[in-house]
Each structure stands twice: as structure tokens, then as C-alpha cells.
C-alpha positions as a LaTeX table, in Angstrom:
\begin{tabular}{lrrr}
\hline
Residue & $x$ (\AA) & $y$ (\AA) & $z$ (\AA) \\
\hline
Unk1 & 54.93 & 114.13 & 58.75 \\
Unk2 & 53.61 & 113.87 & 55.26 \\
Unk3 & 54.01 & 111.01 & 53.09 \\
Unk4 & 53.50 & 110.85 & 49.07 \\
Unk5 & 51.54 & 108.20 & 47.49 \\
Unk6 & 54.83 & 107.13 & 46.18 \\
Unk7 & 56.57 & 106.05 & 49.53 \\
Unk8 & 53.54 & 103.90 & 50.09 \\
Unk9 & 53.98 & 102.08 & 46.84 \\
Unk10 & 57.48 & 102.09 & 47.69 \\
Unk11 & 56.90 & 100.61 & 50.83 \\
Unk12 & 54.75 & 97.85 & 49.99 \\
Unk13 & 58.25 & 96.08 & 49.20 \\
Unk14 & 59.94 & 97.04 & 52.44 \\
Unk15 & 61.43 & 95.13 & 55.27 \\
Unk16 & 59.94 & 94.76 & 58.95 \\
Unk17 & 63.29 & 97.04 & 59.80 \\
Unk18 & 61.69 & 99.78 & 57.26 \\
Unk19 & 58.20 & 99.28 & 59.23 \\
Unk20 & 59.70 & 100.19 & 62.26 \\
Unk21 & 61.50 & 103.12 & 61.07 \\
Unk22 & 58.34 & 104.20 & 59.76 \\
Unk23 & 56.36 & 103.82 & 62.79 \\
Unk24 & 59.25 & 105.71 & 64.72 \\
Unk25 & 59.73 & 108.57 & 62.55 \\
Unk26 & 56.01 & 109.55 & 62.52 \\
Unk27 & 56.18 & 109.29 & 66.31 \\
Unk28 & 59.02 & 111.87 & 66.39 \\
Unk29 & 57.90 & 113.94 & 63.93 \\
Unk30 & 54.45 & 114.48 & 65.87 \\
Unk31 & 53.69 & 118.07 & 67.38 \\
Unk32 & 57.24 & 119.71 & 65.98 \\
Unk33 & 56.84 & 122.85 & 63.90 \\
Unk34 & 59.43 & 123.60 & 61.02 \\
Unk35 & 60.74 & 126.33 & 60.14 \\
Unk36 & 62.01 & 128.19 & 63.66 \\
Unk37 & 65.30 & 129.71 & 62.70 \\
Unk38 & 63.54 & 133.36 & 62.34 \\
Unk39 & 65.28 & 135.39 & 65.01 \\
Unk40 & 63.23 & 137.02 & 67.95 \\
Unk41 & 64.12 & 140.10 & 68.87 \\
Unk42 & 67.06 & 140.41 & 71.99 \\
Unk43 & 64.85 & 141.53 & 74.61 \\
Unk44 & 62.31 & 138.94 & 74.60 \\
Unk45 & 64.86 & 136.51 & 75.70 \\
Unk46 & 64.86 & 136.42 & 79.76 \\
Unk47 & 67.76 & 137.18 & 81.70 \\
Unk48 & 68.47 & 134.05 & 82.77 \\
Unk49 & 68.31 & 132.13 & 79.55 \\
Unk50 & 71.81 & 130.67 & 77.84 \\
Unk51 & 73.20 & 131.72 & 75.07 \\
Unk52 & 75.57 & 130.12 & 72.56 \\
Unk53 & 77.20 & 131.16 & 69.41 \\
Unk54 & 78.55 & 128.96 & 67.09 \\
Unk55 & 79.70 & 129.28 & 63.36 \\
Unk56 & 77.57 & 126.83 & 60.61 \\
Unk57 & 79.41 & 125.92 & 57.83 \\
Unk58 & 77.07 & 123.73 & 55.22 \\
Unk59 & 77.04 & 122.23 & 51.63 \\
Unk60 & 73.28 & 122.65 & 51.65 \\
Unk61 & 71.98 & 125.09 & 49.22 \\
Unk62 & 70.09 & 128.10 & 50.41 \\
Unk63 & 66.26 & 128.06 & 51.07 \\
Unk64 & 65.59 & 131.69 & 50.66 \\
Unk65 & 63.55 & 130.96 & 53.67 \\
Unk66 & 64.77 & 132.95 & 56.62 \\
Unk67 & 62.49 & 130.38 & 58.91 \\
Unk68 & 64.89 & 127.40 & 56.94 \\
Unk69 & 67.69 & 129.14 & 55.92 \\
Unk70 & 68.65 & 126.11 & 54.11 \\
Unk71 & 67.42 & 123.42 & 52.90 \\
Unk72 & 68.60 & 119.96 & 52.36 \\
Unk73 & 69.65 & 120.10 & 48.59 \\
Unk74 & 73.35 & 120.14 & 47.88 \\
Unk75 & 74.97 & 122.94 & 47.07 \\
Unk76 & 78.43 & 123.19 & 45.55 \\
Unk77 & 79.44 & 126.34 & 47.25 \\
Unk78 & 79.96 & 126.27 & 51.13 \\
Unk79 & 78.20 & 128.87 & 53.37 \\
Unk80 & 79.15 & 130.27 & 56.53 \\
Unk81 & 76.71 & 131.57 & 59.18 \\
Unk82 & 77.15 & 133.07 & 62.55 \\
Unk83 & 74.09 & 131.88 & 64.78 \\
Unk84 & 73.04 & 132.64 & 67.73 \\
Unk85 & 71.08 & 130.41 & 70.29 \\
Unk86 & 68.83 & 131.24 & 73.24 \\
Unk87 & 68.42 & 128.65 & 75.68 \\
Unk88 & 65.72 & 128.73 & 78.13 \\
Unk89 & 66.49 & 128.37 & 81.90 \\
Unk90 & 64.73 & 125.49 & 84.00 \\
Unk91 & 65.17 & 122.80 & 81.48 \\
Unk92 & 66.45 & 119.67 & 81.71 \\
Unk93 & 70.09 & 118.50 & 80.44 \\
Unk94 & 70.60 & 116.51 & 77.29 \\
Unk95 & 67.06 & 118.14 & 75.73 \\
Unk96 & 66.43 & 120.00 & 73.20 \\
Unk97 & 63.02 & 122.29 & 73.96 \\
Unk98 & 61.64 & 122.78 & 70.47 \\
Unk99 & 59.05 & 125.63 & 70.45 \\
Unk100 & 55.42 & 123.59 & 70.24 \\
Unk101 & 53.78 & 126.85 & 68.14 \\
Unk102 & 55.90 & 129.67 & 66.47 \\
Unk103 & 57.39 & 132.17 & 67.11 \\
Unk104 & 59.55 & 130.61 & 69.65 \\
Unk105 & 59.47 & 132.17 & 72.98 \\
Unk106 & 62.87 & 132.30 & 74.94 \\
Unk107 & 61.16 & 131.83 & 78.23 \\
Unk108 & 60.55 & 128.22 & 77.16 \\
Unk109 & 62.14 & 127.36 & 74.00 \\
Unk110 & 64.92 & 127.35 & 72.06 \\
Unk111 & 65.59 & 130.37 & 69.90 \\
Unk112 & 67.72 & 132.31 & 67.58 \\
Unk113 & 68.64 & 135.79 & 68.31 \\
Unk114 & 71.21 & 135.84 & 65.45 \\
Unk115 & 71.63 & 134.38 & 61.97 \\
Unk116 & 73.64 & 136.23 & 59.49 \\
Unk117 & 75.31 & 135.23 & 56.79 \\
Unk118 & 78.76 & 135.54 & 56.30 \\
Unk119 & 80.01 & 136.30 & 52.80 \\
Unk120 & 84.11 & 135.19 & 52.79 \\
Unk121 & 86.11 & 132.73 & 54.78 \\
Unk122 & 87.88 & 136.43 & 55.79 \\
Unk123 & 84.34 & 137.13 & 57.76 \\
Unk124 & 85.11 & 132.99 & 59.24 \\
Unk125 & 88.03 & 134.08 & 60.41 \\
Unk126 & 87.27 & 137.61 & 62.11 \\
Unk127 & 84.74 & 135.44 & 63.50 \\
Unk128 & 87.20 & 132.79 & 65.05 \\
Unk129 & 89.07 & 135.64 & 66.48 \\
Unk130 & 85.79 & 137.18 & 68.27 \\
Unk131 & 85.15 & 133.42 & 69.64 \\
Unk132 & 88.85 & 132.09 & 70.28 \\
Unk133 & 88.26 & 130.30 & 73.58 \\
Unk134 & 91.98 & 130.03 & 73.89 \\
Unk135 & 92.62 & 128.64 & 70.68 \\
Unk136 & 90.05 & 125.31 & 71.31 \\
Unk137 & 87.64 & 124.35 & 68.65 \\
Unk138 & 85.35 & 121.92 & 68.96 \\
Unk139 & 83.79 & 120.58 & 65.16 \\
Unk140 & 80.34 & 118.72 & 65.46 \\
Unk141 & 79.14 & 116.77 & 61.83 \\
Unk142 & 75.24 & 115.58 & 62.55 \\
Unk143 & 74.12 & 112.47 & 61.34 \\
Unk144 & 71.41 & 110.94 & 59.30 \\
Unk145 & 67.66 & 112.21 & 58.93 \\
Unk146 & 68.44 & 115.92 & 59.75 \\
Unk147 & 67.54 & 119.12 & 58.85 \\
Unk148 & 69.37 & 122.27 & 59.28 \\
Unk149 & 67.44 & 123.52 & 62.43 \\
Unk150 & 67.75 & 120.01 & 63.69 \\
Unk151 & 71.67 & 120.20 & 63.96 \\
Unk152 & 71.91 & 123.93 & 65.03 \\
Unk153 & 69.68 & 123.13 & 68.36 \\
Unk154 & 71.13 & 119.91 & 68.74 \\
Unk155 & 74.73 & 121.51 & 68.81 \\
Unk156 & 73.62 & 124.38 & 70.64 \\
Unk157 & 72.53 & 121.97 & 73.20 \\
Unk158 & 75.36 & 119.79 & 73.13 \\
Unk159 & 77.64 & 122.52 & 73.72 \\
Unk160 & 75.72 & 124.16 & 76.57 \\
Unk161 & 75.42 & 120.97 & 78.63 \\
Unk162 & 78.89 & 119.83 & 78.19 \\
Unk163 & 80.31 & 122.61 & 79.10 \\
Unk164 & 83.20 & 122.87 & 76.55 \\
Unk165 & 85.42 & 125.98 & 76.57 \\
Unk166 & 85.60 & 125.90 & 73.21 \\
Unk167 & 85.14 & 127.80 & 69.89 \\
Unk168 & 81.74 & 125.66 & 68.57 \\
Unk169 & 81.82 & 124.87 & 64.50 \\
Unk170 & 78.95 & 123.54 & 63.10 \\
Unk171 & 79.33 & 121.13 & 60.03 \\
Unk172 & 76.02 & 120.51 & 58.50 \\
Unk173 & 76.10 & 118.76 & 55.14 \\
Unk174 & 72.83 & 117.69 & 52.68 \\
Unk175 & 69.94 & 115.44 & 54.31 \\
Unk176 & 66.52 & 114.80 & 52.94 \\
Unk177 & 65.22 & 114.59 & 56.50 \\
Unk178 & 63.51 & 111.39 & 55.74 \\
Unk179 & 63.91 & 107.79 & 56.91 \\
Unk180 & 63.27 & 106.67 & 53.36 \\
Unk181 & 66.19 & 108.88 & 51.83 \\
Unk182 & 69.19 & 106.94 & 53.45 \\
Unk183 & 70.74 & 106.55 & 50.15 \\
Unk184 & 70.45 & 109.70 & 49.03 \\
Unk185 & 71.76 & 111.39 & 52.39 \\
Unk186 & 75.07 & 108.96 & 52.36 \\
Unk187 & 75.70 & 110.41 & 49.01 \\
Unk188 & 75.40 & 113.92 & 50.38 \\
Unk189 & 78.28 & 112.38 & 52.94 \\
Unk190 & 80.53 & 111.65 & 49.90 \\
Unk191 & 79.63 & 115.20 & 48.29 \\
Unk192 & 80.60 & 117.04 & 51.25 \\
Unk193 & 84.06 & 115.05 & 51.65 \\
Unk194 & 85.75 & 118.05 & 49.59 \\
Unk195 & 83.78 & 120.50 & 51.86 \\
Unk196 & 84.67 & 119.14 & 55.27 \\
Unk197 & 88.55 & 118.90 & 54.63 \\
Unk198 & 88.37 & 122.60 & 53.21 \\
Unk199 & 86.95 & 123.94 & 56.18 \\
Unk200 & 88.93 & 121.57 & 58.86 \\
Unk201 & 92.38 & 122.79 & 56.67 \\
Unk202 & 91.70 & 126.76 & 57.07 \\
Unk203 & 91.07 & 125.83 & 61.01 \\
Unk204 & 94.24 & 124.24 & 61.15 \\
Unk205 & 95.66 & 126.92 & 58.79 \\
Unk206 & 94.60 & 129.75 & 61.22 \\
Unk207 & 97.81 & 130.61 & 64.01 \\
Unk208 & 95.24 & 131.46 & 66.66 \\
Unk209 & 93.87 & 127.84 & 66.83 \\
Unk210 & 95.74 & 125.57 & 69.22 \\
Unk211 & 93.90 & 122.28 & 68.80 \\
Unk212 & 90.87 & 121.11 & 66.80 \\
Unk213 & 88.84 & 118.81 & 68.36 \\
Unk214 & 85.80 & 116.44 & 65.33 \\
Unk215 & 83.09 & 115.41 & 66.94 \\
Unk216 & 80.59 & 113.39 & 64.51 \\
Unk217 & 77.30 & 111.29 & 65.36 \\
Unk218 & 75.74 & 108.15 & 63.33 \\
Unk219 & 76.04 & 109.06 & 59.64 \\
Unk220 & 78.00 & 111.85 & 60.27 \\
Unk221 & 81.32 & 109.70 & 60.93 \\
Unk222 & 81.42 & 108.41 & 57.46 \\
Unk223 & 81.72 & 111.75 & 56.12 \\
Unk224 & 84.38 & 112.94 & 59.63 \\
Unk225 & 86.25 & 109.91 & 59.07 \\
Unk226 & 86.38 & 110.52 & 55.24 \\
Unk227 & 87.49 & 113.89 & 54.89 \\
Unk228 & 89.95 & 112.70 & 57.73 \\
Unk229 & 91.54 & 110.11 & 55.52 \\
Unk230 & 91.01 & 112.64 & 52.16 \\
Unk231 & 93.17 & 115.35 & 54.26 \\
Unk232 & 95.81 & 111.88 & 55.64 \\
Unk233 & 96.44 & 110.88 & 51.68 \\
Unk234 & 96.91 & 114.68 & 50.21 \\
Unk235 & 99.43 & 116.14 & 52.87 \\
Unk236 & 100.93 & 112.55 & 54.21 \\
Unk237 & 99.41 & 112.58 & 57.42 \\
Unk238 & 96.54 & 114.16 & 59.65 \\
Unk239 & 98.21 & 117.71 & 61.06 \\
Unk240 & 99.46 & 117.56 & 64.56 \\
Unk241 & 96.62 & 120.40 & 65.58 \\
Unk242 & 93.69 & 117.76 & 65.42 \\
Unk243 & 94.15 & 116.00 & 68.08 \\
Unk244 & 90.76 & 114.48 & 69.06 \\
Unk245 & 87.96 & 112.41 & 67.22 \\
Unk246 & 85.34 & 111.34 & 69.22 \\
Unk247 & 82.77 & 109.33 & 66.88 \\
Unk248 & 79.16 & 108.55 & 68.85 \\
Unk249 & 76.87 & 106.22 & 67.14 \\
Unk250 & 79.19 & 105.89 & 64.12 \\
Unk251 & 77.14 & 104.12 & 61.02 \\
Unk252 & 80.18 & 102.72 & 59.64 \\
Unk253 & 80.96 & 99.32 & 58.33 \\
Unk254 & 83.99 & 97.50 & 60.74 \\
Unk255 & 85.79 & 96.58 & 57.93 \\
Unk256 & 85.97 & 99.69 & 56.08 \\
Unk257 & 86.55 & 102.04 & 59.29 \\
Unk258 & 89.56 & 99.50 & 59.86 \\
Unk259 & 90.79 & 100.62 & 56.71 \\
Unk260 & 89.72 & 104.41 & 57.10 \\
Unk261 & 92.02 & 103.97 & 60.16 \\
Unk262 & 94.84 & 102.53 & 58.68 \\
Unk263 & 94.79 & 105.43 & 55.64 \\
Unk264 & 95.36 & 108.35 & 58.51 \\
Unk265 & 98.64 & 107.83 & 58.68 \\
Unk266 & 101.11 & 106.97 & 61.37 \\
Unk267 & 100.50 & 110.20 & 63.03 \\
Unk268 & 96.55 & 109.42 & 64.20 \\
Unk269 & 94.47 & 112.07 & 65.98 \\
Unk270 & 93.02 & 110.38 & 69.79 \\
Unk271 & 89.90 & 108.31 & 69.04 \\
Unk272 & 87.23 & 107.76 & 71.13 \\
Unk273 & 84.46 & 105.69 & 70.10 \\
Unk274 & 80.51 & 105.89 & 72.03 \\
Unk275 & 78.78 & 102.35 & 71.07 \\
Unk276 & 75.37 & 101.15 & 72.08 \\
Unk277 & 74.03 & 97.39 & 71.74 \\
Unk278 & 70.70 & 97.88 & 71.97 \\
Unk279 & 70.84 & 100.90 & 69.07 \\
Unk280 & 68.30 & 100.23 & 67.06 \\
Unk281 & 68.62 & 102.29 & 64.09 \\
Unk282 & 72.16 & 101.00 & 63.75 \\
Unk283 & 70.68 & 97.47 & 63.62 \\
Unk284 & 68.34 & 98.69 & 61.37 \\
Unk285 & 71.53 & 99.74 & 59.06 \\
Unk286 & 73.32 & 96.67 & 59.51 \\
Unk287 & 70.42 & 95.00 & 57.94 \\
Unk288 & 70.34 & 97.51 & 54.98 \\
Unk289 & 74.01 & 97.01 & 54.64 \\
Unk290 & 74.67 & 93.57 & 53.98 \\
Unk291 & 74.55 & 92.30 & 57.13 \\
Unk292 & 77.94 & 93.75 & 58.30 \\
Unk293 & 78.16 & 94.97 & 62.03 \\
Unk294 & 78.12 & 98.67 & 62.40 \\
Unk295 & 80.79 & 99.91 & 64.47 \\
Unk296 & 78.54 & 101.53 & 66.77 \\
Unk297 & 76.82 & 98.52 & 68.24 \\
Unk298 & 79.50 & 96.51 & 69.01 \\
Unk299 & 80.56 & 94.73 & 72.24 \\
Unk300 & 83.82 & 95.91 & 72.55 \\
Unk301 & 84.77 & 93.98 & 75.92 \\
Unk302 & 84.65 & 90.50 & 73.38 \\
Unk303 & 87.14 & 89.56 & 70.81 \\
Unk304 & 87.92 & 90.28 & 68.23 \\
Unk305 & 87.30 & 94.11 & 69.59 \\
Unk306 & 89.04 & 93.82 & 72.48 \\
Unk307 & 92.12 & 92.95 & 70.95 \\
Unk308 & 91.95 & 95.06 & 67.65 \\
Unk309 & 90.58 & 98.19 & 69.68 \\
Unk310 & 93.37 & 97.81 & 72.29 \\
Unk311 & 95.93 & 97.32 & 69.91 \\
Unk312 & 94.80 & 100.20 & 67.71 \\
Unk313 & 95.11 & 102.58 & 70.83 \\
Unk314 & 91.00 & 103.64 & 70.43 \\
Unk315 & 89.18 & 104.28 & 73.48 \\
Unk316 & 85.46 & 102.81 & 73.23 \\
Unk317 & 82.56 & 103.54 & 76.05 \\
Unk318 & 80.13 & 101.12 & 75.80 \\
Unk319 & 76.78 & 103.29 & 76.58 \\
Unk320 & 74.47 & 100.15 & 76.23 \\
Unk321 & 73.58 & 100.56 & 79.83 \\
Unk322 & 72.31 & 104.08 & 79.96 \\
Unk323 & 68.57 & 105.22 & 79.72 \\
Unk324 & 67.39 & 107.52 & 76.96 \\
Unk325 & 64.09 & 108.76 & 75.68 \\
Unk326 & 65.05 & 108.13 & 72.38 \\
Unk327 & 62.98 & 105.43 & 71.01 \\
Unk328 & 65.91 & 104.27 & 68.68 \\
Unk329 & 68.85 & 104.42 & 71.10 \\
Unk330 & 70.75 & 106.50 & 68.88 \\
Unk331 & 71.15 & 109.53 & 70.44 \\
Unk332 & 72.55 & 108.91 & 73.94 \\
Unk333 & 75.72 & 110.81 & 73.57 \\
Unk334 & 74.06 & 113.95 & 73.47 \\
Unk335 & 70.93 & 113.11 & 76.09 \\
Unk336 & 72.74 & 111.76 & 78.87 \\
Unk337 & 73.97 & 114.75 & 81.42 \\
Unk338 & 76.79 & 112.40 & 82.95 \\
Unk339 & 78.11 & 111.78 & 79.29 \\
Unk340 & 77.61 & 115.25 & 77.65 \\
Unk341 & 79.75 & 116.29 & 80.33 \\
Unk342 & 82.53 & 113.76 & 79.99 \\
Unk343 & 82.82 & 115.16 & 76.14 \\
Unk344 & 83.19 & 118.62 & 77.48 \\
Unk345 & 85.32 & 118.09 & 80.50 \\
Unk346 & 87.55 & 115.32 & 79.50 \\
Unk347 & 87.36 & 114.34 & 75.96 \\
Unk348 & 87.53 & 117.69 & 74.15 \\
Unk349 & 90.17 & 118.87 & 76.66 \\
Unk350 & 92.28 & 116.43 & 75.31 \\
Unk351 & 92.03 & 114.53 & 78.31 \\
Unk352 & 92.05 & 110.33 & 77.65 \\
Unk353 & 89.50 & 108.11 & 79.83 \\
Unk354 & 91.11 & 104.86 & 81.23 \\
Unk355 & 90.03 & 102.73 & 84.05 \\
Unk356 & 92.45 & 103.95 & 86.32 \\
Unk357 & 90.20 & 107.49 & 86.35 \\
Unk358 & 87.17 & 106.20 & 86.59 \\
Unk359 & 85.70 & 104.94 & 90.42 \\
Unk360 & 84.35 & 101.99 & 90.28 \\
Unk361 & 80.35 & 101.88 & 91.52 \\
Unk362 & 77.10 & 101.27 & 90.84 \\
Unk363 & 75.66 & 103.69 & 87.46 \\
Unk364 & 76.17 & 104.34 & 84.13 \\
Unk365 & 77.45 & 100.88 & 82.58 \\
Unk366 & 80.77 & 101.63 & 80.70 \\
Unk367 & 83.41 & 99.45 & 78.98 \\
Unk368 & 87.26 & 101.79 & 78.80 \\
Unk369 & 88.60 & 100.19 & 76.21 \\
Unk370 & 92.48 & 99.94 & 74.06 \\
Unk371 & 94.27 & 102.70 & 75.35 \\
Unk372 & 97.95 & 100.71 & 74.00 \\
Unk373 & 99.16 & 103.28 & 71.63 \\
Unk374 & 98.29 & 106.09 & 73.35 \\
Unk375 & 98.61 & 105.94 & 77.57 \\
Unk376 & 99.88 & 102.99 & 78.19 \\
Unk377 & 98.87 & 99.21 & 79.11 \\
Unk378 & 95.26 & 100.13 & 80.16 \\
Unk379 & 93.14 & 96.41 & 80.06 \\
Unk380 & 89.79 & 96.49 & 78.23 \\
Unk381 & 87.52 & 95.44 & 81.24 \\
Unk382 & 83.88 & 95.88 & 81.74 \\
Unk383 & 82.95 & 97.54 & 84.32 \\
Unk384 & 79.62 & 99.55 & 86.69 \\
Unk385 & 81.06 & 103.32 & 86.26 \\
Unk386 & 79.62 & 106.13 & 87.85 \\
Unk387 & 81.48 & 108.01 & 84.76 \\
Unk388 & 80.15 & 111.45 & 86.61 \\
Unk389 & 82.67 & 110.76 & 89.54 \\
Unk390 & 85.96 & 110.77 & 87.19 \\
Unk391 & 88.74 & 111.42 & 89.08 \\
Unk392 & 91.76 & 113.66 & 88.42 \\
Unk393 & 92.18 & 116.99 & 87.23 \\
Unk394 & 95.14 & 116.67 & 85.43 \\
Unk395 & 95.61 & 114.78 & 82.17 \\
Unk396 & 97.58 & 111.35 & 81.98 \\
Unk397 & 101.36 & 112.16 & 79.86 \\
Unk398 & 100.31 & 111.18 & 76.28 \\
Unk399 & 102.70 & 108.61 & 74.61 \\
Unk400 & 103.77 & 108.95 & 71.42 \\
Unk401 & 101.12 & 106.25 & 69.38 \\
Unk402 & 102.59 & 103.15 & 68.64 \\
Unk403 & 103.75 & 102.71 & 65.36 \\
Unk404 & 104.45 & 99.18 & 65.65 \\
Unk405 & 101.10 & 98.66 & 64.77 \\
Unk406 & 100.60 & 98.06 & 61.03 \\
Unk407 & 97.35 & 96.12 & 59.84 \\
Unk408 & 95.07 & 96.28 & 57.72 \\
Unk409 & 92.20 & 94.42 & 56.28 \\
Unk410 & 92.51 & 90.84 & 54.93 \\
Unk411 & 89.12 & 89.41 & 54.26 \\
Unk412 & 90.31 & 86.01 & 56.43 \\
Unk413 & 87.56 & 83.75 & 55.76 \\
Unk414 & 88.00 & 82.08 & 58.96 \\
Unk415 & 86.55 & 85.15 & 61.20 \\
Unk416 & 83.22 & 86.09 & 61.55 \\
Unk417 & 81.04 & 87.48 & 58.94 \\
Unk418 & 81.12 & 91.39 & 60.11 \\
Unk419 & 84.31 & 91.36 & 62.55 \\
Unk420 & 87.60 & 93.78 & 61.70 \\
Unk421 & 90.34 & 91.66 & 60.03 \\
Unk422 & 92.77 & 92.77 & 59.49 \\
Unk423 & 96.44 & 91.20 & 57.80 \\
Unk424 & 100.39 & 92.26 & 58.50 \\
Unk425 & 101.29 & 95.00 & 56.18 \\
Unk426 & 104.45 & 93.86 & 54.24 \\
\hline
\end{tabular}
């Protein structure tokens, strides 16, 4: 990873927190090429490599670069672009094998067979129609410090291990790819608002799609949770057909997601939360941010979150527990086999997770928490759950949410600095 002269006058006036992202990023960045989305040709991928397709929509403008495709300027026209992804055989779940010299090889590496650009939201929809998985669509928005390639092998990966049924949609929106352009890529969040609702209203527009299911990580949930809300205030409420948000590592502020919640409407998709207290790069934004706790490294078994989160009918699993290879925590959604899975199995089936379906034991450490509004009194305990050994193959009756529930943000200076408060609407 290069760095201008600039960033290091830049940096002369940064925080320990920036020194540590610095020392992290060139860590990751180390041996990676750029520039693999070049398609190898069909028959140097091995028979018993994966493959997934998935449709990329983006607000990034165009490279020109059929190795980038795009890059991470913003763009005010969305493109569409039907990938396809070879995945090697003999790897291990909840990794991405990046290709250590190019061209990729299959045997060992991810790799695109296809990438062609589609020219209409006509072509979007012929494509939905090849890939209708029964009328299930699964929406993934990446999060902070990506580029394009990073979120197409990252999906492709997520989708693969989890084993979703599911048509995959790719939502990839302007990032700089650099730790020291956090600004500039939560303004590309706020410039793809527009962009996001578009594409989530023709999905609900088409008649073959059933349910929609938004999946966003870190970063990414701002701009989910915003072009949520957008699509709430201009049509009264979020339509009935998404049905699922699950939000992992979400870089949001607890106050203003408490309001972001309350703007959905009284009809609110499922929400599941994934939250880590020993993320670092979420502490690392909670010191960039005024101080205020991110949502994604709370401790959702204590109060106020208990109560708020059980009241509010969100499901949180607390993933503080679980091992990862990523130095900043941040990414343990996706790495984990056990969890990947749950997302594919349960979560984007429309399935809810409560205590009662989970056996108690000795492995992943997981907190079920707030399931009020949506399956009944479920208590927000901590417990040891093996969440691999779920059982029950059939999904809980769904209530209707609770629409006794109406609060909303009060500023009370007598709670914590950083906790959801929230007041009784009038």
C-alpha cells in the first residue's frame, strides 16, 4: 500500500486510534494484487470448483479497466453487472482466497468467469428471472475501506458458505479504499441513499420476488438503514416484501439508529443485529465520532440494551466470543463457518433465533436478545451456544410487531453519555 507525502503530513496530527489503523491496513494490504476481475476463460476452472452468480448494482463510476471495472469515484448513474465467481475446492469456510500473482487460477483462487455489463434495468430483470431461487433475494451493502473486487469476493464467499437459496444482489456504493478516507466514504453512503431505495423498490416492484432479504456490514448499515427509512417516509411504511435486515458490525451511532428505527414505520422489516465488544475498528469510530457508542460493540445482555432491544422486538447475537483472523474484529459475520451458516439457514429464510432454538453448551458465546414484538416473551439472557446445533426445522408463527411501542429519542441527561434514549411519543 502506497502512501503520498501528504497523508504523512496529515498524519503527524493524528490520534493513537489513527496509528493503529495505519499499522493494520498496511498489514492487510501486504502481498494482495489489484486488479483481478479479468475473466479466465471457462475451462481453466476445475470441475470441482463453486460457482456463484450474483447481480452488482453500484454508484461507482466506471474504470474503463476491465481488471477494476470500477473504481471508487461516484457516479450519478447506477450500473448493473452480471458476475460470475469461481471458487476453488479445498478451501477453508469464511475465506476469501485472493490470487497471490495474476491471472487468477481457479484451482486455487478466486476468479471471475463472467462480467458483463448490463445496459437497462429490463436486462436486471431478465436476469432476476434466470436466477429466481423461488422468489428469495438476498441484498448484501459492504462496508467501509472497500473496493469493488473486495465486495464481489467477499459476497461471493458469503453466499457460498452460507448456503442461502437465494437470488444474490450485490450493492456496492463509492469507497476510497483507504483508512484515511472515512469521511469521504460516509459521504458516498449519503450519495448512494437515492441509489439503494431505487434498486430495493424495482425488487419489490418485480411479481416474481416473494421476499427481499438486506444484509449490510460496518459502514454499510448507515447507508441500508438510510435508504430503509428514505423508502418508510415516501410510501408510509417499509413494503410488506422486505422482511429481513440483518445488520453485522453496524457503524452507527445508538442514538441516531434509535431514531432510524422509529422513522420505518409501524410496519418494521425483522432485525437482527451481529455485535462484537472487542471490535476494534468500531472503537476506533466511536473515538472519531464524538465518543458515542457504536451500535455494533455493545453489550446487549446490560441495560439500557436489554430493555430497549427487547422492547423494540430486535434480535442481537453478541459474537464477542468467537475467534477470527481479522486483526480488527470486524469481520466475523462473514469468517465464522457456524455463523455464515446461521445467516443462510435461519436468518435469510425468514426464520427468527430465540433461546428456546438454540442448545445450550459449551462454543460460540452468543447473547439472543428482544424478540417482544416479534415471537413472543423470549428473555435477553447470556448464554455458551453451540449456535451450529440450532434446533428445529420449522419456523416459530411470527406475531404481528407490537405497535404499542412508540419511542423515540429524548436526549435525557440523566443516562449515559452514548446509551439509546429514547421519550413517549405524544
Amino acid at each position: 500500500m502506497r502512501i503520498k507525502k501528504s497523508t504523512f503530513r496529515t498524519f503527524r496530527t493524528f490520534t493513537p486510534a489513527w496509528l493503529l489503523l495505519l499499522c493494520l491496513a498496511v498489514t492487510a494490504c501486504a502481498g494482495r494484487p489489484e486488479g483481478v476481475l479479468t475473466p479466465v476463460a471457462a475451462e481453466r476452472v476445475p470441475a470441482q470448483a463453486s460457482t456463484v452468480t450474483m447481480l452488482v448494482a453500484t454508484s461507482r463510476k466506471p474504470s474503463g479497466n476491465p481488471a477494476t471495472l470500477f473504481s471508487g469515484e461516484r457516479s450519478p448513474v447506477l450500473s448493473l453487472t452480471d458476475m460470475e465467481i469461481s471458487i476453488p475446492p479445498n478451501r477453508v469456510a469464511g475465506t476469501v482466497d485472493w490470487p497471490k500473482s495474476l491471472p487468477a487460477d481457479p484451482r486455487k483462487d478466486f476468479a471471475v468467469i463472467r462480467a458483463q455489463n448490463l445496459t437497462s434495468v429490463a436486462e436486471g430483470r431478465e436476469w432476476l428471472n434466470r436466477n429466481d431461487h423461488d422468489g428469495h433475494v438476498l441484498v448484501f451493502i459492504h462496508g467501509f475501506n472497500n473496493r469493488y473486487e473486495d465486495s464481489v469476493f467477499r459476497f461471493a464467499q458469503i453466499v457460498h458458505d452460507s448456503g442461502a437459496d437465494v437470488a444474490p444482489i450485490l450493492f456496492t456504493w463509492p469507497s476510497h479504499a483507504s483508512v484515511f478516507d472515512y469521511n469521504y466514504d460516509k459521504e458516498s453512503t449519503n450519495f448512494s441513499r437515492t441509489a439503494l431505495e431505487r434498486t430495493l423498490a424495482t425488487l419489490v416492484a418485480d411479481p416474481k420476488v416473494k421476499d427481499i432479504t438486506v444484509m449490510a456490514h460496518s459502514m454499510g448499515t448507515w447507508l441500508a438503514m438510510e435508504a430503509l427509512r428514505q423508502m418508510a417516509i415516501r410510501e408510509g411504511n417499509i413494503p410488506a416484501k422486505i422482511d429481513n435486515v440483518v445488520l453485522a458490525s453496524p457503524d452507527l451511532d445508538v442514538d441516531v439508529f434509535a431514531q432510524q428505527w422509529w422513522e420505518l414505520g409501524s410496519k418494521k422489516p425483522r432485525i437482527t443485529i451481529f455485535v462484537s465488544q472487542d471490535d476494534r475498528a468500531l472503537k476506533i469510530s466511536r473515538l472519531v465520532s464524538g465518543g458515542v457508542d457504536r451500535v455494533g460493540q455493545i453489550d446487549p445482555s446490560v441495560e439500557p440494551y436489554r430493555s430497549k432491544l427487547e422492547a423494540a422486538g430486535i434480535t442481537v447475537i453478541d459474537l464477542t466470543k468467537v475467534a477470527s483472523s481479522d486483526r480488527l474484529n470486524h469481520g466475523k459475520f462473514a469468517e465464522s463457518p457456524e455463523i455464515v451458516q446461521l445467516i443462510g439457514q435461519r436468518l435469510v429464510t425468514g426464520q427468527p433465533i430465540t433461546d428456546s432454538q438454540v442448545s445450550l453448551g459449551q462454543s460460540i458465546g452468543a447473547v439472543v436478545a428482544g424478540t417482544v414484538g416479534t415471537v413472543g416473551n423470549v428473555a435477553a439472557n447470556t448464554v455458551a451456544a453451540p449456535i451450529n446445533v440450532l434446533e428445529g426445522n420449522n419456523p416459530l408463527p411470527v406475531k404481528k410487531q407490537s405497535e404499542e411501542l412508540e419511542m423515540i429519542l429524548d436526549g435525557d441527561p440523566a443516562e449515559s453519555a452514548g446509551s439509546p434514549r429514547y421519550r413517549e411519543r405524544p
